[in-house]
DRENPA-3360 file (N, C-alpha, C; in nm, 2 decimals, always signed):
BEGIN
1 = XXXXXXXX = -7.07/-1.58/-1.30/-7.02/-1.66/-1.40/-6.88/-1.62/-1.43 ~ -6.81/-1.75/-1.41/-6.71/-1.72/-1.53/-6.65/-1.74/-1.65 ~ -6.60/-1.60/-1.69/-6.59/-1.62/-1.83/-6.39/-1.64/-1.90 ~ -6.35/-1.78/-1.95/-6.18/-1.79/-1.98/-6.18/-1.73/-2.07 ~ -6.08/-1.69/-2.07/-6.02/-1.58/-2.18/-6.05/-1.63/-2.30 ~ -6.04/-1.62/-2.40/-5.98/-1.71/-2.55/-5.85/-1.71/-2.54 ~ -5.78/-1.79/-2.59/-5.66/-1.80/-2.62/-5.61/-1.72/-2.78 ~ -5.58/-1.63/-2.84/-5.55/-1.65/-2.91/-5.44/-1.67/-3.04;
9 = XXXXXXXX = -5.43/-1.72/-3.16/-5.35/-1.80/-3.23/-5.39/-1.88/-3.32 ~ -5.31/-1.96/-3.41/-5.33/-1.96/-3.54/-5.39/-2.14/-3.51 ~ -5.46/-2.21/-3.53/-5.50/-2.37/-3.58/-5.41/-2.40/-3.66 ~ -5.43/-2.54/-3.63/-5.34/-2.60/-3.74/-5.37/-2.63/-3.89 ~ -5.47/-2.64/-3.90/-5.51/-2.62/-3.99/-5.52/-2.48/-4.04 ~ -5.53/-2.39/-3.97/-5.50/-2.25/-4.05/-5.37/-2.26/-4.11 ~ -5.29/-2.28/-4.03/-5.17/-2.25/-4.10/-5.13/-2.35/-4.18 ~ -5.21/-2.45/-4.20/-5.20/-2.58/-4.35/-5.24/-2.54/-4.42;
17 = XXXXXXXX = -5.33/-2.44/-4.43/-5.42/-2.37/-4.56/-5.32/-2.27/-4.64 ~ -5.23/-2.19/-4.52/-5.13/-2.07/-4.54/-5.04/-2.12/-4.60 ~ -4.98/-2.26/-4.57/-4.89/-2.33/-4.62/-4.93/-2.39/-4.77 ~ -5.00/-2.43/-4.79/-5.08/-2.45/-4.91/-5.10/-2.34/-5.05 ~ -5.10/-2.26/-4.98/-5.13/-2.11/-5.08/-5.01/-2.07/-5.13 ~ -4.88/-2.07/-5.03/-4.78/-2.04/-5.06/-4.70/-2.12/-5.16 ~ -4.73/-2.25/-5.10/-4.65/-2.35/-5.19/-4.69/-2.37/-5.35 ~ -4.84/-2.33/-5.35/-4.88/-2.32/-5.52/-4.81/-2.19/-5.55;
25 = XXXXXXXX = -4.81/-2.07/-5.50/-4.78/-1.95/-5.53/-4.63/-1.95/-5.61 ~ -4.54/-2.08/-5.50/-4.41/-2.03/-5.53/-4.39/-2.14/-5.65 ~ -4.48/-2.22/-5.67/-4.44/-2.32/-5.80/-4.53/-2.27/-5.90 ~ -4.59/-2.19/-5.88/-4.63/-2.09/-6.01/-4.56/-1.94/-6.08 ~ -4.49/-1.96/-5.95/-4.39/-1.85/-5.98/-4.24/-1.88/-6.02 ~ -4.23/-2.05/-5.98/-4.11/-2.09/-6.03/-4.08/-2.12/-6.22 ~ -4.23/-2.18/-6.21/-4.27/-2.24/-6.33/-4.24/-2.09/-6.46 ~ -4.32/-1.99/-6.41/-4.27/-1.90/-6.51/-4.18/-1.82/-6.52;
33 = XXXXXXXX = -4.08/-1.87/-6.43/-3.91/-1.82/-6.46/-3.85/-1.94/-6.51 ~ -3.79/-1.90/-6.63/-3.69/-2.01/-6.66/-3.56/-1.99/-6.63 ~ -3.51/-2.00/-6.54/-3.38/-1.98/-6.56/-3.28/-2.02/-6.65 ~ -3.27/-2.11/-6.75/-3.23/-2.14/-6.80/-3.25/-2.07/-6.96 ~ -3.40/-2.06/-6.92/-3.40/-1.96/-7.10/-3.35/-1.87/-7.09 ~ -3.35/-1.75/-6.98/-3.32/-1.66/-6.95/-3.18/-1.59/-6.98 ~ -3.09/-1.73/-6.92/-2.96/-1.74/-6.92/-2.88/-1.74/-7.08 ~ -3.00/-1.86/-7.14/-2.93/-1.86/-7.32/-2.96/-1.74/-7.34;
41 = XXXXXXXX = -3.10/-1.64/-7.33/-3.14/-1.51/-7.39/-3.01/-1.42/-7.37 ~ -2.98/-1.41/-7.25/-2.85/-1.34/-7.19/-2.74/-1.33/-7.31 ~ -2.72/-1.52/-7.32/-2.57/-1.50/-7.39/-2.64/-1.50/-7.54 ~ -2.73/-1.49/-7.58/-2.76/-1.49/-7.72/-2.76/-1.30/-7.74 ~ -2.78/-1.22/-7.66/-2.78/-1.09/-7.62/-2.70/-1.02/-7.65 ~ -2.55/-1.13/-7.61/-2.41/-1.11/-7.61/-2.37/-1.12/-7.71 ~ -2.43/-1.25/-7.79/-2.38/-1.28/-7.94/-2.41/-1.17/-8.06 ~ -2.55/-1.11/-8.04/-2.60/-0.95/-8.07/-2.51/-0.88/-8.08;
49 = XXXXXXXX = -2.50/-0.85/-7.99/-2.41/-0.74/-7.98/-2.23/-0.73/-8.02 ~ -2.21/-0.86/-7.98/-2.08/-0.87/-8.04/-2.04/-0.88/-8.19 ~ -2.17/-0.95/-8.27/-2.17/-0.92/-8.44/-2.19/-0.78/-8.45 ~ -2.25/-0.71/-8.37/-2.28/-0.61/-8.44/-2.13/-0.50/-8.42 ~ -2.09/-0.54/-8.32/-1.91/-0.44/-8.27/-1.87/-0.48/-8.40 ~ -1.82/-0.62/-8.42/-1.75/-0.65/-8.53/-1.77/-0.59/-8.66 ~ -1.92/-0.56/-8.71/-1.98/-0.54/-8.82/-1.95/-0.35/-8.85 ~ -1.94/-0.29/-8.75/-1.93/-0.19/-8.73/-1.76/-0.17/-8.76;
57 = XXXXXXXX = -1.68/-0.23/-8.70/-1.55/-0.25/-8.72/-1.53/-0.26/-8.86 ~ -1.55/-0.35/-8.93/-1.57/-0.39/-9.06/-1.61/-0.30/-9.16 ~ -1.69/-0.23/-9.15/-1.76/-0.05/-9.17/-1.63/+0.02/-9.17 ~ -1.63/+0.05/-9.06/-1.51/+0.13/-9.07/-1.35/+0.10/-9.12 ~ -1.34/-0.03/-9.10/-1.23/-0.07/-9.20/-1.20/-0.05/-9.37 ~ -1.36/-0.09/-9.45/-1.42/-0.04/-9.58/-1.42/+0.07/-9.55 ~ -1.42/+0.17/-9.50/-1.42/+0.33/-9.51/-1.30/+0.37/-9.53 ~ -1.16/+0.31/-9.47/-1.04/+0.34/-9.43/-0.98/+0.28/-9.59;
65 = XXXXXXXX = -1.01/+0.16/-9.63/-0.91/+0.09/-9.69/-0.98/+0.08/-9.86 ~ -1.15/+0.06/-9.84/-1.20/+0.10/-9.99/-1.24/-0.07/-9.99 ~ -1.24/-0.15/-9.91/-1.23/-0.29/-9.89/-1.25/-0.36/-9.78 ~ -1.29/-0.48/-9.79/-1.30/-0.54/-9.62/-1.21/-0.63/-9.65 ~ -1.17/-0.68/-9.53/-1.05/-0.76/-9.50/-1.04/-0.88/-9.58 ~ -0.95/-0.91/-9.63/-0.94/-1.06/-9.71/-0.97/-1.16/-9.64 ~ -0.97/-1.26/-9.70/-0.98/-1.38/-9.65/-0.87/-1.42/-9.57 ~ -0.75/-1.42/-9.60/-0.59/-1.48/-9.53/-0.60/-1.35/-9.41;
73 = XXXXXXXX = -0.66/-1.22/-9.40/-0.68/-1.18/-9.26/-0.77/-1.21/-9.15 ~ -0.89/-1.25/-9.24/-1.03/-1.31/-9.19/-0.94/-1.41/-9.11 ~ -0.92/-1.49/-9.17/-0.86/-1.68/-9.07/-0.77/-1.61/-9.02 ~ -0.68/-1.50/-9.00/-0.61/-1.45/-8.88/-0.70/-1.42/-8.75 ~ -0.76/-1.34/-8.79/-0.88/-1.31/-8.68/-0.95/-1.43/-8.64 ~ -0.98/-1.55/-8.69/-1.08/-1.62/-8.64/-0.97/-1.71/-8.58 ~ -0.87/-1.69/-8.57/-0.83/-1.80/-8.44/-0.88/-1.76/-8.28 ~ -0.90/-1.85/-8.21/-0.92/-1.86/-8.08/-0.77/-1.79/-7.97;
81 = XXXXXXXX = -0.73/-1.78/-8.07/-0.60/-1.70/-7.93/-0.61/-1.56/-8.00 ~ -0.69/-1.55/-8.02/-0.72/-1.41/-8.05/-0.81/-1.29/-7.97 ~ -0.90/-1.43/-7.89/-1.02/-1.41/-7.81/-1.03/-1.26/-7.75 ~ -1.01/-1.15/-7.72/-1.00/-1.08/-7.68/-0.91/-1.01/-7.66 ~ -0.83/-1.03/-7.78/-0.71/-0.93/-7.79/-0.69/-0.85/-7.92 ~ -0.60/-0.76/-7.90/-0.60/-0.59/-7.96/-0.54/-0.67/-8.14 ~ -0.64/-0.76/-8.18/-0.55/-0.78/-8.34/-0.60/-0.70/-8.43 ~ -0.74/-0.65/-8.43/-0.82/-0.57/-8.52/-0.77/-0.42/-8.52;
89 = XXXXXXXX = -0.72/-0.34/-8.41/-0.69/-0.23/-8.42/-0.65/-0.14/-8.54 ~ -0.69/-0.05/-8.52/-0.80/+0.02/-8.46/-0.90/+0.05/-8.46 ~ -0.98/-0.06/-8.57/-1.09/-0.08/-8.58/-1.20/-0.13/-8.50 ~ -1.16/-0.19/-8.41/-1.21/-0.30/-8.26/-1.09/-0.35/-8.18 ~ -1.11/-0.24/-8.06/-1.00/-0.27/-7.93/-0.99/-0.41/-7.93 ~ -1.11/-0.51/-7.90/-1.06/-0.61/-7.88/-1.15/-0.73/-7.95 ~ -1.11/-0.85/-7.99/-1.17/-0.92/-8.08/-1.23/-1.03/-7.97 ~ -1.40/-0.99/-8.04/-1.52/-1.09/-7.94/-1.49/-1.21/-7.99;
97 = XXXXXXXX = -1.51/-1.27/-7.86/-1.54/-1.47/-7.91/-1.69/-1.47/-7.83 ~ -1.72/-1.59/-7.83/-1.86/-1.63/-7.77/-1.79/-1.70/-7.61 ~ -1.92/-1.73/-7.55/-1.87/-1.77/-7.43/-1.80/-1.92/-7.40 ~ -1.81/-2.01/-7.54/-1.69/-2.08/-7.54/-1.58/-2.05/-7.57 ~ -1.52/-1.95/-7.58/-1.42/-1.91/-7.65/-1.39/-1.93/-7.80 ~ -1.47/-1.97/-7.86/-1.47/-1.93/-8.00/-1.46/-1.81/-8.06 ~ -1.41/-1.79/-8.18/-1.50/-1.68/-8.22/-1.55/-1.72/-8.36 ~ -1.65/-1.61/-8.40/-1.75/-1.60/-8.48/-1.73/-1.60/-8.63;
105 = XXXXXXXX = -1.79/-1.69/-8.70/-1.75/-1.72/-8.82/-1.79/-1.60/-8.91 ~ -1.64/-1.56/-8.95/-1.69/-1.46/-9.07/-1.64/-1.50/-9.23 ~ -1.74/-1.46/-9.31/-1.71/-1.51/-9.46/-1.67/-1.36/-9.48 ~ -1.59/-1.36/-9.64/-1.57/-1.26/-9.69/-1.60/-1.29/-9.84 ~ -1.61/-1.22/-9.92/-1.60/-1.21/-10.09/-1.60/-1.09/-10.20 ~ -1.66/-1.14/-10.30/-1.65/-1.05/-10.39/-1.58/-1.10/-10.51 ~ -1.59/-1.02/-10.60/-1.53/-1.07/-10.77/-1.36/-1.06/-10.72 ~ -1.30/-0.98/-10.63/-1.18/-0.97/-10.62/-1.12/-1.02/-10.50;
113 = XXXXXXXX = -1.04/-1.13/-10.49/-1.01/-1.20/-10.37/-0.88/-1.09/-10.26 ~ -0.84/-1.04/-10.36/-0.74/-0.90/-10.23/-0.81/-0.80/-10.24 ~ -0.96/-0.79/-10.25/-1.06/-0.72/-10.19/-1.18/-0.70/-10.20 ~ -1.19/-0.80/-10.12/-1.38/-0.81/-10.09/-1.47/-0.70/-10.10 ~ -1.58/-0.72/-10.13/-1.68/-0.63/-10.17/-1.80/-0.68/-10.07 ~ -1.79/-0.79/-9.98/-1.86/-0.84/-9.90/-1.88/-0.91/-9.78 ~ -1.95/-0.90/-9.67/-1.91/-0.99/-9.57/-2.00/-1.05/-9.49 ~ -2.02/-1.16/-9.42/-2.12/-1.23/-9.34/-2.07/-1.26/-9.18;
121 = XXXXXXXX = -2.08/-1.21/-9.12/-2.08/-1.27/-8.95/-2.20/-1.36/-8.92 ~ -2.17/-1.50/-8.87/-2.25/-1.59/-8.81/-2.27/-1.62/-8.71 ~ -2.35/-1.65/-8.66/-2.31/-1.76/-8.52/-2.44/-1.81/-8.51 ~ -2.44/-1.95/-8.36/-2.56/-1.98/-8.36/-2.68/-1.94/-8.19 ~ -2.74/-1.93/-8.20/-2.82/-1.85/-8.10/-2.88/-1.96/-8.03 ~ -2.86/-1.99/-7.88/-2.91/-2.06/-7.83/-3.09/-2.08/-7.77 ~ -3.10/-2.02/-7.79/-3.32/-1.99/-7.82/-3.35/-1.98/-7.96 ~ -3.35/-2.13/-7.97/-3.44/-2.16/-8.10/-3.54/-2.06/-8.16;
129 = XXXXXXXX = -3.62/-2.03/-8.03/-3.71/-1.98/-8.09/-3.72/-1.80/-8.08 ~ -3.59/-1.76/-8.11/-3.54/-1.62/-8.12/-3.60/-1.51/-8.22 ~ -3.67/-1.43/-8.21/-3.77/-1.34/-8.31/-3.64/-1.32/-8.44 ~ -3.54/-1.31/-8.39/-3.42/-1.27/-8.52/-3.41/-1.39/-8.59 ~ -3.42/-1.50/-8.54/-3.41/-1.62/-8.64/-3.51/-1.59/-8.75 ~ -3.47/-1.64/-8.88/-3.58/-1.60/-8.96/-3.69/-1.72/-8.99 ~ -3.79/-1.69/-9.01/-3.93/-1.79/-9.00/-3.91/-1.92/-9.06 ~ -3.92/-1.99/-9.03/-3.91/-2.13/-9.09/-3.76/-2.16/-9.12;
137 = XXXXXXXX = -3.68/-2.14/-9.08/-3.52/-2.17/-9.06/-3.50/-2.31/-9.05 ~ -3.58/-2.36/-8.92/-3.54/-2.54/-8.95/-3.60/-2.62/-9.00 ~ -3.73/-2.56/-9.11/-3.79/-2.61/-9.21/-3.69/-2.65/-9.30 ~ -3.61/-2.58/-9.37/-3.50/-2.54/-9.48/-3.43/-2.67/-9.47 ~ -3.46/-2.73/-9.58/-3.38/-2.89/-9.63/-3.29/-2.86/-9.76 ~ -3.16/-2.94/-9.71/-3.03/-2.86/-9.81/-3.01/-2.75/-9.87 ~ -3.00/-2.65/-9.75/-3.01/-2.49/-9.74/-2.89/-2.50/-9.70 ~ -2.80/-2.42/-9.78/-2.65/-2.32/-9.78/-2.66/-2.22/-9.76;
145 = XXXXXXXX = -2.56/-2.18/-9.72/-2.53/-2.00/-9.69/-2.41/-2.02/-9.65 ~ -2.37/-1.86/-9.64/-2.24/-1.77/-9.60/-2.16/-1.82/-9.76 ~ -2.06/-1.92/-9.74/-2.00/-1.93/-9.85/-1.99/-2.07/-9.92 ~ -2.16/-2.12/-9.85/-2.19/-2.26/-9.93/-2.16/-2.38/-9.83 ~ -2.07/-2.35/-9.72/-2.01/-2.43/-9.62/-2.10/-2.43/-9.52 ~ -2.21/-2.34/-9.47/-2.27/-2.29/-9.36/-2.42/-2.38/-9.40 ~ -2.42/-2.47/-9.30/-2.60/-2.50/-9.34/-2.70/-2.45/-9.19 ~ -2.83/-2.49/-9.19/-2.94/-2.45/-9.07/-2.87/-2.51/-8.96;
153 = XXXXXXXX = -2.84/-2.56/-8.91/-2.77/-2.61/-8.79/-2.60/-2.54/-8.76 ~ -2.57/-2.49/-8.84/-2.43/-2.43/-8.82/-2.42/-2.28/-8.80 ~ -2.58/-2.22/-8.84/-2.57/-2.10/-8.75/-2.70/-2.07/-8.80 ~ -2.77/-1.97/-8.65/-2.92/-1.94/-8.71/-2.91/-1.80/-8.70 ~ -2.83/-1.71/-8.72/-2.84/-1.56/-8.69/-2.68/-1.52/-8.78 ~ -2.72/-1.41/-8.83/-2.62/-1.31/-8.87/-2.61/-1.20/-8.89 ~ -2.51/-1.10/-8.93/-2.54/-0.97/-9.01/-2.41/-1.01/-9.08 ~ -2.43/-0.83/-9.21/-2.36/-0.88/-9.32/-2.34/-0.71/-9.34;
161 = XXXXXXXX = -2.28/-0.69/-9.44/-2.27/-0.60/-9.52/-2.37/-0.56/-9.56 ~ -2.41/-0.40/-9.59/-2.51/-0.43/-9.69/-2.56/-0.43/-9.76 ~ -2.47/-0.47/-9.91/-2.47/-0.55/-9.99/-2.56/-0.64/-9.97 ~ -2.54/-0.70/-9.93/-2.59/-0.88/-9.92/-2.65/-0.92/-9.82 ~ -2.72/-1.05/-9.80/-2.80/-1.10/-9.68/-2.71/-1.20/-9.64 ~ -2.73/-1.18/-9.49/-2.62/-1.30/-9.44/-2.73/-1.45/-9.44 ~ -2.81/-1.46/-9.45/-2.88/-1.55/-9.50/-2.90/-1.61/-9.63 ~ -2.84/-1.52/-9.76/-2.87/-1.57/-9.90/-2.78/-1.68/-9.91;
169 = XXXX = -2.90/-1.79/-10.00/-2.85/-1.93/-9.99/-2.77/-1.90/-10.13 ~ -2.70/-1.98/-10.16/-2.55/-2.04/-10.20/-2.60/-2.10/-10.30 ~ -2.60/-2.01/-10.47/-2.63/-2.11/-10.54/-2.48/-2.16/-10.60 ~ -2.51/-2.29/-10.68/-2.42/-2.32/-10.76/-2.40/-2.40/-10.87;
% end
């Protein structure tokens, strides 16, 4: 008797099955990456951190001066050609914008206008649903803040002095 070898190697259908496994695998694994959330979390990361440089700056400015910056210095700093340049010194090498080149809305106040007793850094975070956002934020119907001008859609995150809540609504 004779006996042919087997041949061996994969069917076609085996490897329709392999192909199969794989392709759910990689759409279950695409599905739970967002790249796109991922990306806002990133620059929302950035906007963290860069309130908090500034806030720190601001700190040590009231330590230096017994005050935080007025207002007529505030709107110096918030221009856009400022973006990353040495105007804060030596308080903050260099002044953060966001990744449009903006930068970040800061209030100032107090009973005395040539010297604030208080301050709010804003901005808006692009993940809605950011644990720092505070609970029910875009519940809030004809909600003010910072200096009355600021409503729920004009920023959902801040820090402040701490004095005050960069959140307390604006009465009047």
């Amino acid at each position: 008797m004779c006996f042919k070898k087997k041949e061996r190697g994969f069917t076609l259908v085996e490897i329709l099955i392999v192909m199969v496994i794989f392709l759910i695998l990689a759409v279950a694994l695409v599905s739970s990456f967002d790249p796109i959330a991922t990306i806002a979390k990133a620059y929302d990361t950035r906007r963290k951190k860069d309130l908090g440089r500034i806030k720190i700056a601001f700190e040590e400015y009231f330590s230096d001066k017994g005050c935080y910056p007025t207002q007529d210095r505030v709107d110096e700093l918030m221009d856009s050609d400022n973006c990353f340049g040495d105007v804060f010194s030596p308080w903050l090498p260099r002044w953060s914008c966001n990744r449009e080149g903006k930068t970040y809305d800061v209030v100032v106040g107090g009973n005395d206008v040539n010297c604030p007793s208080w301050f709010k850094l804003l901005t808006n975070l692009e993940n809605r649903l950011d644990e720092d956002i505070p609970e029910g934020w875009y519940n809030l119907v004809g909600f003010t803040f910072g200096d009355g001008s600021y409503g729920i859609e004009d920023a959902n995150y801040g820090v402040s002095s701490t004095n005050v809540l960069w959140n307390d609504p604006v009465q009047f």
